[in-house]
C-alpha positions in Angstrom: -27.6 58.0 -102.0 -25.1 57.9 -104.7 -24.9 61.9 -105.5 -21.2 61.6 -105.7 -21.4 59.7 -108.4 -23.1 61.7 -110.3 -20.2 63.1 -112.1 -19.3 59.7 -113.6 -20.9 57.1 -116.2 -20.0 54.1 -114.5 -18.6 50.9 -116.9 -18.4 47.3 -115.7 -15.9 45.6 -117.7 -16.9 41.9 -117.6 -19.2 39.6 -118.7 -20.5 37.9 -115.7 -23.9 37.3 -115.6 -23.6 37.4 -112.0 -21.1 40.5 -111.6 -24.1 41.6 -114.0 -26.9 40.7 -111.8 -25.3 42.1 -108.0 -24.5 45.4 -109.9 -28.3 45.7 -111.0 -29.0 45.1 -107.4 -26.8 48.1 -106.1 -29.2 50.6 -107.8 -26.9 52.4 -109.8 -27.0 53.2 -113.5 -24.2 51.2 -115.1 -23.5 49.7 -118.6 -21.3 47.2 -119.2 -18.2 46.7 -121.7 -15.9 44.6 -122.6 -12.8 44.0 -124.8 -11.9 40.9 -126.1 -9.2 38.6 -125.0 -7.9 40.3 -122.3 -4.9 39.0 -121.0 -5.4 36.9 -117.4 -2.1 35.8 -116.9 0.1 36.8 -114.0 3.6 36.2 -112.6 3.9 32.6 -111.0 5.4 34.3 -107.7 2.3 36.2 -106.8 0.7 34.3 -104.4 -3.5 34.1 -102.9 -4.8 37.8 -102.9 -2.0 38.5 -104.8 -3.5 37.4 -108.2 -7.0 38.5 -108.6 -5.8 42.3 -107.4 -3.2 41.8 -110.2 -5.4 40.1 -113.2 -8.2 43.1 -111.5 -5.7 45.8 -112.7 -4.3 44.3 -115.6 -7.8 44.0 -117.0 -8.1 48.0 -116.2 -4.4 49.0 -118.0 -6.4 47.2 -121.0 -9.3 49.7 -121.0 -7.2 52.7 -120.3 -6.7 54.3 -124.0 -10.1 53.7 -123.9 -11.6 55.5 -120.7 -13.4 58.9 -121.0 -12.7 61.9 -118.4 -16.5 61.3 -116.8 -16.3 57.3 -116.6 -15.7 54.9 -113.6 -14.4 51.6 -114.9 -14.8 48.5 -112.5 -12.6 45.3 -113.3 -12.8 42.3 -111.1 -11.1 38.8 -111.0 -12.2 35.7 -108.8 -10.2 32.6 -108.0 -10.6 30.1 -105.5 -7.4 29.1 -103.8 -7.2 25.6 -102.1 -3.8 25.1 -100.5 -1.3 26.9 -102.1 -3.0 26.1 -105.7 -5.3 28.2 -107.9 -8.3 27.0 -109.4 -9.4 29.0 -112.0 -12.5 28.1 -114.5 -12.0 24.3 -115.6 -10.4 23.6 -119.1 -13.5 21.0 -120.2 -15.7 18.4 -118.4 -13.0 16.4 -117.1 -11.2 19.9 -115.2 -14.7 20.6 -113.9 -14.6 17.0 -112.1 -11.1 17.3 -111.2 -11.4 20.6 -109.7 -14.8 19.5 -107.6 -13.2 16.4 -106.3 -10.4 18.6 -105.1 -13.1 20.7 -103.4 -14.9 18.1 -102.0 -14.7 17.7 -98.0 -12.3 20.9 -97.5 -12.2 24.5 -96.9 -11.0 27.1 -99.4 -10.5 30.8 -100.2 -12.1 32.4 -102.7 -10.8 35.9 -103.4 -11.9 38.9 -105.9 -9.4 41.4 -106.6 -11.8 44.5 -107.7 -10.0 47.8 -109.5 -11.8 51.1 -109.8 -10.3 53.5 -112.7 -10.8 56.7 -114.1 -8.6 58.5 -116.4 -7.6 60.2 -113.1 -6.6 57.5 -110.2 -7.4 54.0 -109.7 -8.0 52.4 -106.6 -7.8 48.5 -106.2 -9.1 46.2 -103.2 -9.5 42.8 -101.9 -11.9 40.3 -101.1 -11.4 37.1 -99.1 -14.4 34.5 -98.5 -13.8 31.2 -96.4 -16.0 28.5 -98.0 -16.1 24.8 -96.3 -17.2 22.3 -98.6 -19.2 19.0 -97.2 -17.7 15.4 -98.7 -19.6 15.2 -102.5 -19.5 11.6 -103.8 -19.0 11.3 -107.7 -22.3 11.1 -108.8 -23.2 14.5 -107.0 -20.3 15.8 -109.0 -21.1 14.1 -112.2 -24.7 15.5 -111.7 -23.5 18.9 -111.1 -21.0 19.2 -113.9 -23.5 17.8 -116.4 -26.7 19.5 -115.3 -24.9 23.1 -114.7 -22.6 25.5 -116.1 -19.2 25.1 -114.4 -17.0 26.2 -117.3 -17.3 30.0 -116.2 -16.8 30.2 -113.0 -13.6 30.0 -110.6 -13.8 26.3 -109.0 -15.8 25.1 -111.1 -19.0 25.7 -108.9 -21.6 28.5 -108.8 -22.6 28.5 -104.8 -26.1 29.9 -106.1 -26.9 26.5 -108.0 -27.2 23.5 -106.9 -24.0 22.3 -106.0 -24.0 25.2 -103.6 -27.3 24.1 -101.8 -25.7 20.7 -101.1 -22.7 21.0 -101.2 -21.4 23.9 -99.0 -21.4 23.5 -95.4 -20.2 26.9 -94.1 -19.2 30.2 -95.7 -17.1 32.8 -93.5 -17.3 36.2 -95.2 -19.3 37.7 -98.2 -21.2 35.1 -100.1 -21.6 38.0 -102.7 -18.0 37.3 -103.5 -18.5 34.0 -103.9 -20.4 34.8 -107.1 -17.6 36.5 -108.2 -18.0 40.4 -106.8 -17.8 41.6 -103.1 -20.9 44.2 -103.7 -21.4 45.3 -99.9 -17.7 46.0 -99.8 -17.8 47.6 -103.5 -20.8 49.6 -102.3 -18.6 51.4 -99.3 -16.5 52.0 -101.6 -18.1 54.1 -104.2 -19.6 55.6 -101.1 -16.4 57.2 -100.2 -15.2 58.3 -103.5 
């Protein structure tokens, strides 16, 4: 299925478990590295979709020295945008609660900005996921943030763990992305390169 890809070794450049575990799924051969301390900072006028296609490509102009003539890098970035205001992953406990309280009983965005780069071209897209959260009281929050690993992800919520399976009353678009890739969208991709 994949024959045009053949030509390249393809690199995932994160750490994600999950970004780990949806790219296993896909059935391709991958391996995954990473640099340290790459830079996620980005201009305070960018706005929504904006950021993760920006932090997505900043994150590839890192690995660029680095990036042979037969590899396919893939960067990604995730955020979750609530009204105007980015939550990105929580700085400590307290952030984690602040963050799901913020969530709780609302809808937000979250959107991955994914990059594909070879030493050649680079092509960048856009995901956007609508996710409606249900009203969590503060023990289902304290529960969640003490029970689970919020620090790592955008929101401060994985939707695959339990704060997910109580917490999330409807999802319009990929819940793939919610994880922090878009792999059915990735997947068309590659298929046209």
């Amino acid at each position: 299925m994949f024959d045009n890809l053949k030509k390249y070794n393809i690199v995932l450049a994160s750490n994600s478990p999950r970004r780990k575990e949806l790219m296993s799924g896909l059935g391709v051969d991958y391996v995954v590295k990473t640099l340290p301390d790459v830079d996620e900072s980005y201009p305070d006028t960018l706005q929504g979709t904006e950021i993760p296609a920006y932090i997505s490509r900043e994150k590839a102009d890192a690995y660029k020295s680095l990036i042979q003539p037969d590899e396919l890098l893939i960067t990604a970035d995730t955020i979750v945008w609530l009204n105007g205001e980015v939550l990105g992953k929580p700085k400590g406990r307290e952030g984690a609660i602040d963050m799901l309280r913020k969530l709780s009983g609302t809808s937000h965005q979250v959107i991955t900005g994914v990059c594909l780069t070879t030493s050649d071209w680079q092509k960048s897209f856009t995901a956007v996921t609508d996710v409606t959260f249900a009203t969590l009281t503060e023990e289902e929050i304290i529960y969640y943030v003490d029970k689970y690993t919020p620090m790592d992800k955008a929101g401060a919520y994985g939707v695959q763990e339990w704060i997910g399976f109580i917490g999330v009353e409807s999802i319009s678009g990929s819940y793939f992305n919610v994880m922090g890739l878009p792999i059915q969208r990735l997947y068309q991709e590659l298929k046209r390169l």
